[in-house]
N, C-alpha and C positions, 0 to 999 in steps of 0.2 A: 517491424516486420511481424514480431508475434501478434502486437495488437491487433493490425489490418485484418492477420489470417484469422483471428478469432471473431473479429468483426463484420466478417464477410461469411463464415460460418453461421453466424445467428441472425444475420439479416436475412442470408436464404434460410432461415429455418424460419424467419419468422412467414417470409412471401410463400411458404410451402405449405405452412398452415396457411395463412388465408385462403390459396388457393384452394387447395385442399378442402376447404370449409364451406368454402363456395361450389364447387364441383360435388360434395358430397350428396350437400341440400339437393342439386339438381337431378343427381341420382336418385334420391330418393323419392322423389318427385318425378321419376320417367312413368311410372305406374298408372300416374293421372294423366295420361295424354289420351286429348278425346280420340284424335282419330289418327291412320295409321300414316297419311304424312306429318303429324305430329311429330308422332314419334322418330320416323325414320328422322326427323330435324334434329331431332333433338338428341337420339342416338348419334347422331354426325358429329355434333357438339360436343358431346363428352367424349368423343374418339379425341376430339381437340383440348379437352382439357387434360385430356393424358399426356399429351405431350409435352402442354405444361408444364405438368407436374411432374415430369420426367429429365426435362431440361432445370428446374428448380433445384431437384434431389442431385444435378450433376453438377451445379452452382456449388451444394453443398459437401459433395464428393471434393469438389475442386480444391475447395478451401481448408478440408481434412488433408488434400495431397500436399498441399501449399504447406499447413503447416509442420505438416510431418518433414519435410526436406528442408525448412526453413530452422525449427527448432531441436531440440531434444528430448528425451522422449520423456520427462518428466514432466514435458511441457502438454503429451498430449495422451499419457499413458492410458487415464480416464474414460476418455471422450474417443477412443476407439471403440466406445458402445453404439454411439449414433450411427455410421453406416448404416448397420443393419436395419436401424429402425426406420429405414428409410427404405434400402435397397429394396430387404423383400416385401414391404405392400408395392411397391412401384413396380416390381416382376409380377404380381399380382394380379395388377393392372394389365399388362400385357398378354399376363399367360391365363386370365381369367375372366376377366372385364373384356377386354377386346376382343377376343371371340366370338363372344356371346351379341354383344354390341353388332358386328360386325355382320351377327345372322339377322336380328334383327333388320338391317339395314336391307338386307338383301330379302327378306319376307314381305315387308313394306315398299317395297321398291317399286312399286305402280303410282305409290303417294298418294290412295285414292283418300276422299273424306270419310268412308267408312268406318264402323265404330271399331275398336277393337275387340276380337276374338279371346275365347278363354286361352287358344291358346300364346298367342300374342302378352296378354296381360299377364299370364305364368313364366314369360321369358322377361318380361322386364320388371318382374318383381324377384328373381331371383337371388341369393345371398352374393352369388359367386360376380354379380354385377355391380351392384349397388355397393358392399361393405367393403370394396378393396380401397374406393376414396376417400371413405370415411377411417381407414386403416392409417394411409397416411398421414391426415389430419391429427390422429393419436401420436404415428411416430414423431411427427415433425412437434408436436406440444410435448412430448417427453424426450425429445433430445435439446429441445431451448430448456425445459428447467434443469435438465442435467449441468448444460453449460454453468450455470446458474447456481448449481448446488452441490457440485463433486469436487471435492480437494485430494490433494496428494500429502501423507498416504489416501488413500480410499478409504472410503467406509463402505463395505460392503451392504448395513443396515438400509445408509440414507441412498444408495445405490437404487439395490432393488425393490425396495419397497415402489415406485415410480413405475418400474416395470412389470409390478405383480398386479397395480391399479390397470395399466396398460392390459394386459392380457384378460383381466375381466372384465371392463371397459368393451373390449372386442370380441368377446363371446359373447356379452350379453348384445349386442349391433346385430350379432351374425343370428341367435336365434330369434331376435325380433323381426330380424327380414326373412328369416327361413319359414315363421309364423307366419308371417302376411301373405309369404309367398304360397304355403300349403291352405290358407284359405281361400286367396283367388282359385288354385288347383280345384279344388274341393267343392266350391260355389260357382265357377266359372262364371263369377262377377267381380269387378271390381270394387276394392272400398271406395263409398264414398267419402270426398274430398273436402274434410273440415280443418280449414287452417288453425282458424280460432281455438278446438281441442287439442290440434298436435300442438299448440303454440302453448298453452296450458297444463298440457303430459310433460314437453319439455320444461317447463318451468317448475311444476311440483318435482320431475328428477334433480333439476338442480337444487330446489330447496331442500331435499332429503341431503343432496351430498354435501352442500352448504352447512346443513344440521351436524352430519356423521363427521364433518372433517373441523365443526369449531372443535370437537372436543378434544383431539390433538393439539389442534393450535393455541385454543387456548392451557393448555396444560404446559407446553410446549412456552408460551410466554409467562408463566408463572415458574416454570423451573429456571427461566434463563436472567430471573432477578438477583441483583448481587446479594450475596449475604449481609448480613447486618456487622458482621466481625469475620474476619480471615486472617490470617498471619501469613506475609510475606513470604515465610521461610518455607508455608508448606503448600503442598500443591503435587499435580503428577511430575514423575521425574524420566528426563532422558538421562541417561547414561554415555550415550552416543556409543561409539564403536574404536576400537583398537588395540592396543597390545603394550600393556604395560606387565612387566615382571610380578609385580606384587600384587599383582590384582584377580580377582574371578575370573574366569570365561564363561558363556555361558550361550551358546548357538553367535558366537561372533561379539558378543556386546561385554564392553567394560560394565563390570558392576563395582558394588563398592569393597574398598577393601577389605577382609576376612581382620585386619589387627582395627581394633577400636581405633577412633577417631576421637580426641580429647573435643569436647562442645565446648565451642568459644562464643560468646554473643557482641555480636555488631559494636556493642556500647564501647567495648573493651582494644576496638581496632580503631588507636586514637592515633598512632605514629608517636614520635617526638615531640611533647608539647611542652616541656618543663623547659625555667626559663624563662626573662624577660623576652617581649616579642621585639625581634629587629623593627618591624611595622607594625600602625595599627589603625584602623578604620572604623567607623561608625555608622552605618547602614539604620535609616527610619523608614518604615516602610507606611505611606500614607497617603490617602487620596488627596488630590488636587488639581485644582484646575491650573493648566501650565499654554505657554503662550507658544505656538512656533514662531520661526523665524519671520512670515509673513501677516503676521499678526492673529490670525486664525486660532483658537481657544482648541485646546484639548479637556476633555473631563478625564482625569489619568489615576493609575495606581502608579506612584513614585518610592523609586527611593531617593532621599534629601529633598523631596522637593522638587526632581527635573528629571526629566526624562533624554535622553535614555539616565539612565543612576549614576554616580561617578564611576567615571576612569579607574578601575583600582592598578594600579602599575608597582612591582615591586621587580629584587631580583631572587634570582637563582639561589638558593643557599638560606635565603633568609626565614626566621621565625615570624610567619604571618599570622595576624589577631582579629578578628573582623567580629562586632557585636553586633548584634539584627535586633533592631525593635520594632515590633508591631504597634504602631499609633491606632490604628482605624481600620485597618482591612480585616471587615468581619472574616474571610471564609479562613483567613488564617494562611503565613507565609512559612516560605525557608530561604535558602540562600545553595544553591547547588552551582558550582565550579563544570562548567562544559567542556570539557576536554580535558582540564586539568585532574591529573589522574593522586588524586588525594587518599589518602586512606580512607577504609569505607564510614568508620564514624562520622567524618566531616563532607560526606557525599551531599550529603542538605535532602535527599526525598522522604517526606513525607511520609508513615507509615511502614518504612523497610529500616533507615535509618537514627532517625529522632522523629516525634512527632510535628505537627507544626505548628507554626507561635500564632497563637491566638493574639486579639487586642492587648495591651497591657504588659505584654509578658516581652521576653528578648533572651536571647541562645546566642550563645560565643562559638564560633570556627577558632581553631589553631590546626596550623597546616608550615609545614617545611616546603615550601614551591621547588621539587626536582626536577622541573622542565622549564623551556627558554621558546617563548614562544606566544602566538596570538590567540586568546581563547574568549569566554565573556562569561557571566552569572546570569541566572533566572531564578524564580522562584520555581519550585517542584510542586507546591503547594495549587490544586486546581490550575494546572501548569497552561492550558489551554487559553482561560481568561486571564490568569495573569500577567503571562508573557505579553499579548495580544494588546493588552490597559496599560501595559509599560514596566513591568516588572523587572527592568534587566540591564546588564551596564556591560562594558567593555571589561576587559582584563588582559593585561600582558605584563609577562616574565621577563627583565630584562638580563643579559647572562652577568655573570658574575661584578664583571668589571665596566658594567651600566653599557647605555648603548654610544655609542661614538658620538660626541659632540655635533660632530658636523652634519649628520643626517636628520634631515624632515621627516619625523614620524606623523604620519597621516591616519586618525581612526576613522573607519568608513563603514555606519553601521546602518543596513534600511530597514526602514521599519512603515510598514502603512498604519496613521494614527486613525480612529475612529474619528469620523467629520473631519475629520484631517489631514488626509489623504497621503501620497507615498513619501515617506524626507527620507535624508540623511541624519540622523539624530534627529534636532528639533531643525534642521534647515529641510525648508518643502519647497527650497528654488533654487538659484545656482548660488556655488559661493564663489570666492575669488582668494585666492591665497598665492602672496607675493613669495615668486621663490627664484633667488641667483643662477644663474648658469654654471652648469659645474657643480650642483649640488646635491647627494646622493637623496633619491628620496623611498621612503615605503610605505606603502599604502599597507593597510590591514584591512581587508576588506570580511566582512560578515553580514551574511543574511540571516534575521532574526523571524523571518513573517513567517506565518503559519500555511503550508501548502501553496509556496508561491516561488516560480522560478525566476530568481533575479540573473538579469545580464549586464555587466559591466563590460563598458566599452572602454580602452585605453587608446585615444589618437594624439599624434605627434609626436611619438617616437618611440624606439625599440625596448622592451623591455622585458622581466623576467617572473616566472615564476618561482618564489624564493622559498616558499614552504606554503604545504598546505593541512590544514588543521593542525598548526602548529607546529608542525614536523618541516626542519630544511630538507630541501631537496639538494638532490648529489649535482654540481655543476651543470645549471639549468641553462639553457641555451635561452640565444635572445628571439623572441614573439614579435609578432608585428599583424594588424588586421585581425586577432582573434576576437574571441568573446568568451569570456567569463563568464561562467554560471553557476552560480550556487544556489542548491535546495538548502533546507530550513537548518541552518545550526552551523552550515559548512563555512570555511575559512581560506583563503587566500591572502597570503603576503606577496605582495607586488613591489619588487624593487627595478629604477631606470635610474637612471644621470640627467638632472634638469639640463634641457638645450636651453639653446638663446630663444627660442619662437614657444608658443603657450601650450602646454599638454592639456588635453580633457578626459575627464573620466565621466562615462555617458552613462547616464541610468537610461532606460529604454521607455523617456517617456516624452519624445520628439522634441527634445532639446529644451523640457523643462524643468528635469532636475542632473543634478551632477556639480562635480567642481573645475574651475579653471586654474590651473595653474599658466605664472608667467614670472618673466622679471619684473613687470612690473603690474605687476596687480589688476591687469583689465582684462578684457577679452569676453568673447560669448562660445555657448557651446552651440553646434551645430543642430541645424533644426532637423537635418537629414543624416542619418548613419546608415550605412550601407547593413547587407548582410553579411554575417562573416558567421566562418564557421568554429566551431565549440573545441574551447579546450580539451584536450582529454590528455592525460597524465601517463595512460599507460605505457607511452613510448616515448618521455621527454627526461631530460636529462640524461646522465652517463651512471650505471651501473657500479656499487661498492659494496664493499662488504658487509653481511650482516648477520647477526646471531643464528638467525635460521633462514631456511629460504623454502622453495616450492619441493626441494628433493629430499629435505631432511622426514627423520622417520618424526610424525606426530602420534603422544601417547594417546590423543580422544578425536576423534572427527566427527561433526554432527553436520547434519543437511536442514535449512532454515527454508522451508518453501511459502515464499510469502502470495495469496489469494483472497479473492472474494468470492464471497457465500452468500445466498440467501440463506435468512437462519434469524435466532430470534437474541439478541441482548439486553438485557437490563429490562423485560417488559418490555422491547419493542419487537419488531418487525422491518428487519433491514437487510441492504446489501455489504454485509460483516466484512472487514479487512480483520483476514485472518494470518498466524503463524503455525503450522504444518497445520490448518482446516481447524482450529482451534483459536477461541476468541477467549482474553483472562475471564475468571480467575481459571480456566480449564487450559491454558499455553503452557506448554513444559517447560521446567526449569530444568536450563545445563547444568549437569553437576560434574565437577571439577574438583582436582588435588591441586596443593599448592606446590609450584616447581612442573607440572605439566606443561608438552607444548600440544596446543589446541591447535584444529585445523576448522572450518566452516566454510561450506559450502550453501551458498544466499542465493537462492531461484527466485527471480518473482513473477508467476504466473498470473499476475490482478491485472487491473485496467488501467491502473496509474503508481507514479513513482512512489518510493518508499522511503527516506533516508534514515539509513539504520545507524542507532545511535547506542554504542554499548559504552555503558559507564566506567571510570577505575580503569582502563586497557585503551591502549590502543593497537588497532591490528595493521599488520603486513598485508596490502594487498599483493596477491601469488595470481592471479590471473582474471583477465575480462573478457567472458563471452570464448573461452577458447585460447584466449589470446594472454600468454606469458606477457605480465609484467618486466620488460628489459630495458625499462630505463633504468632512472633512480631510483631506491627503495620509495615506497609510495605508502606511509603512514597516514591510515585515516580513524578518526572515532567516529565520526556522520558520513554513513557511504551509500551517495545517490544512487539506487536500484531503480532503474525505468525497467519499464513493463518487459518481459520477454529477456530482460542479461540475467546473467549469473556470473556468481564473482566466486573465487575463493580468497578468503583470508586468514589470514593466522594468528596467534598472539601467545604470548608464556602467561601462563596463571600465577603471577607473581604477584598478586594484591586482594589478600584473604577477603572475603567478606563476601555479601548477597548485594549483587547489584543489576540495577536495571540496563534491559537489552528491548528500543523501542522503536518506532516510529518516531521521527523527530515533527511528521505532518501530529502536530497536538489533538486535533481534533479525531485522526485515523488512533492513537494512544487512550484518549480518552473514550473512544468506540471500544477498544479492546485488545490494539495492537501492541500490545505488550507483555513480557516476558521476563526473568532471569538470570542471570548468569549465579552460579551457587557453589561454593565451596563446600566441601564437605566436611562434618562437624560446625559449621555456624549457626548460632540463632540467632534471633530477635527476636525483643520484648514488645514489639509496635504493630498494631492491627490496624488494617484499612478495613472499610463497610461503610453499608450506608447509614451505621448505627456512631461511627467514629468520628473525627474531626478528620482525620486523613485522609488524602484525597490528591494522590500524589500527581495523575493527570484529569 
């Protein structure tokens, strides 16, 4: 809904300009009409492009109503600038241009071929004519880059500067037509009519403003180059807002607290490592060519050897060991745990946490696994291309007392290989896998792709969603004819009872990838799947109790308003996916006490989905779009933000350290959609820039 309404706002904004652009021209050109039925045509004309222009600006009206009733007001707080720039030239038109137009009409009104009179050509060269079309033209191209360019909060700078252009822009219109018009007055002749000069006047104005405005922009893409070294830890800081006893106040907002904060550094928030490791693993990370299931050659970045990397499977309780060796990937890896919420030394990012391993070199994890559940690894290191070349492998917690014998654990992980196009791990066709009747089975399903909505389809029989990002769900009810989707990073556990007849699980690519389940090992998956409508969690299962909830008082609340900007990063010139109108290293870091309960409020006002990925935590979703979470508690760490929701979520700041809060789409991360979460008193000794090996997206 929000998209459409902002969609239909800048489409009529952009048909308002053109019109507008066109009708302007024409106006300005009423001046040359040889004789006085010319004119009166031509006067008749532009009475009709008024109208145009009038139904265009109502187009654009419409879609401001639309989305004012559709959304909330942060959604459209900004862009209550545009009316007017539209409104008053178009009353302009009517209450100044039409008039005059209209005497016109009726002066001429014999239509004879005669020439025009001085005073004829002092009526149609008037300001009060001519400049109210070319008024709109202005507003309608300064409420499209508005669209374009205003975040929430506002910047009142990048605001009016646009409309300071604007308003000299149209004085200098109106006394270039007031000049032409007191010369005809004056002369009681017409100028004569050189296209070829005015086509040339307007082209040296352009080259002037061309000139005056590189050197903003370029300064402007020279500031927005990353530095060569920055430290994780610093940066601007939010504080957010709330009410904690021992803290400042300060116009509403927590600041930090008045008793010193001992400074701890990242290195030093290792958890529990001493001690032989219950497990241990050995992660190589190295380029190779690896074969799919269909015989098809991948060029790949691995770990062991295969893509995706191994299985790492342990349980709950245990002392886990895992050593990372870099064989050959020049840009340099790590090893980051996706949902598993580890202490921050063994997070694996690049430049906040450890640096990253270069060729030659190798970095040990030790990590105690506190959670029971389905999550995966990546590399953090250039996390964009490595994820993307195969960086990354499955991971799951089994609980204490391993998982029950009897159940088919199913890992279901997609990934689109380069020339290799969409698999299930290395299979890029169907598989077949014999399974008894009566036999409980689960799927783990994750989507690994970078800014790609996967859809799983589950047919032949009833089944359930049993947790999602790793998190069970409270007594999930049984599904049938849904569809699963997950954004980048996100996780579903699907649990059913194998019947006697074959289950399939459908990837959405016409029946040529997915798996068949049966008793006995054959079957195909269907070449046609219907449409079926999308999971959504916020009202599935049965409600239980939990540490906190939507009503409890939270010590810090912050508002995450995720949009797009025109604006410049890194030396370039783009459309910026920004966090509150801010792209790194300039995104605030939340800063947090340990033992706080955090609340966050996630708008996404952009053009496309978002799945927000906070490290170390997982949050309580407390509400979607409005709408109370009353199912199940509904634990997510990657939470699909499509264009236009808002979500609140919550979480205890119980796991010290600086950690990343991102975009899980890598490429929107590596643009600059990313952020902090920051405990107060922690450092780090690790720098990212373009001068360092770190390079965490």
């Amino acid at each position: 809904m929000y998209f459409a309404a902002i969609s239909v706002i800048r489409g009529f904004l952009f048909l308002t300009l053109l019109l507008a652009w066109i009708a302007g021209n024409k106006a300005s050109h009423l001046l040359f009409s040889g004789t006085e039925a010319t004119l009166n045509r031509k006067a008749r004309k532009l009475i009709t492009w008024a109208v145009f222009l009038s139904i265009s600006t109502a187009g654009i009206l419409a879609g401001m109503i639309w989305l004012m009733s559709a959304t909330e007001f942060v959604f459209w707080q900004d862009r209550l600038l545009i009316p007017p720039l539209l409104i008053i030239p178009t009353l302009m038109l009517w209450l100044t241009s039409f008039p005059r137009l209209r005497g016109i009409r009726q002066a001429t009104g014999r239509k004879t071929n005669n020439p025009l009179d001085v005073r004829l050509l002092s009526r149609a060269s008037q300001p009060a004519v001519v400049a109210p079309y070319q008024f709109v033209a202005l507003g309608s191209l300064t409420g499209l880059y508005w669209t374009f360019t205003t975040t929430v909060p506002f910047d009142m700078l990048n605001g009016m500067i646009p409309l300071v252009l604007l308003l000299i822009a149209g004085m200098a219109l109106w006394l270039t037509h007031l000049n032409r018009s007191s010369r005809v007055s004056l002369t009681g002749t017409k100028p004569v009519n050189r296209p070829l000069m005015r086509l040339l006047r307007r082209m040296a104005v352009l080259v002037i403003a061309l000139a005056l405005g590189s050197i903003p922009f370029y300064s402007g893409l020279q500031a927005s180059r990353l530095p060569e070294t920055i430290s994780m830890a610093e940066g601007p800081m939010d504080n957010g807002t709330g009410a904690k006893l021992d803290h400042h106040h300060r116009n509403g907002a927590v600041t930090a607290s008045a008793e010193p904060v001992k400074e701890v550094s990242v290195d030093s928030l290792t958890g529990s490592i001493e001690g032989k490791p219950d497990v241990s693993f050995t992660l190589t990370a190295e380029k190779k060519t690896v074969k799919l299931a269909s015989g098809r050659t991948v060029e790949a970045w691995t770990y062991n050897g295969q893509i995706p990397g191994p299985e790492l499977r342990f349980r709950k309780g245990q002392l886990v060991e895992v050593k990372l060796i870099n064989k050959d990937i020049t840009e340099g890896v790590t090893l980051h745990w996706h949902g598993l919420d580890v202490p921050n030394a063994q997070d694996g990012v690049a430049g906040a946490t450890q640096n990253a391993v270069l060729p030659g070199e190798a970095y040990t994890y030790r990590f105690i696994a506190e959670q029971v559940g389905s999550f995966w690894y990546h590399s953090h290191q250039d996390s964009q291309e490595a994820v993307q070349k195969g960086l990354f492998g499955s991971l799951v917690v089994e609980p204490e007392e391993g998982m029950p014998k009897d159940v088919k654990d199913i890992t279901v992980m997609t990934h689109i290989w380069e020339a290799g196009g969409v698999a299930i791990g290395d299979h890029d066709g169907i598989q077949h896998i014999r399974i008894a009747p009566g036999t409980p089975v689960r799927l783990r399903l994750t989507n690994t792709d970078d800014w790609v909505r996967q859809s799983f389809k589950l047919l032949g029989t009833k089944f359930q969603v049993a947790a999602i990002d790793g998190t069970d769900l409270h007594e999930p009810g049984d599904l049938a004819n849904v569809s699963l989707d997950l954004i980048t990073g996100g996780r579903y556990d699907v649990t059913f009872t194998m019947p006697d007849s074959p289950v399939t699980l459908n990837v959405d690519l016409g029946g040529k990838l997915g798996i068949v389940m049966s008793p006995d090992g054959q079957g195909e998956l269907p070449r046609h799947v219907p449409d079926m409508p999308v999971f959504d969690p916020t009202h599935y299962g049965t409600p239980t109790s939990t540490a906190f909830d939507a009503n409890s008082h939270f010590d810090r609340e912050f508002t995450m308003v995720l949009d797009n900007q025109l604006g410049f990063f890194n030396g370039k010139l783009a459309l910026n996916y920004t966090i509150n109108g801010k792209v790194f290293p300039d995104t605030p870091m939340y800063m947090v006490r340990e033992g706080e309960l955090v609340k966050t409020t996630i708008v996404n006002r952009g053009a496309v989905e978002h799945p927000m990925h906070l490290h170390g935590h997982h949050m309580l979703v407390l509400s979607r779009n409005g709408e109370a979470v009353d199912g199940s508690p509904w634990w997510t760490d990657t939470l699909d933000t499509a264009p236009g929701e808002v979500y609140e979520v919550a979480f205890v700041a119980d796991n010290p350290g600086l950690w990343m809060d991102h975009c899980h789409n890598l490429a929107h991360a590596a643009a600059g959609m990313t952020m902090h979460l920051m405990y107060e008193g922690i450092t780090s000794p690790y720098t990212v820039g373009t001068a360092t090996h770190n390079h965490p997206e």
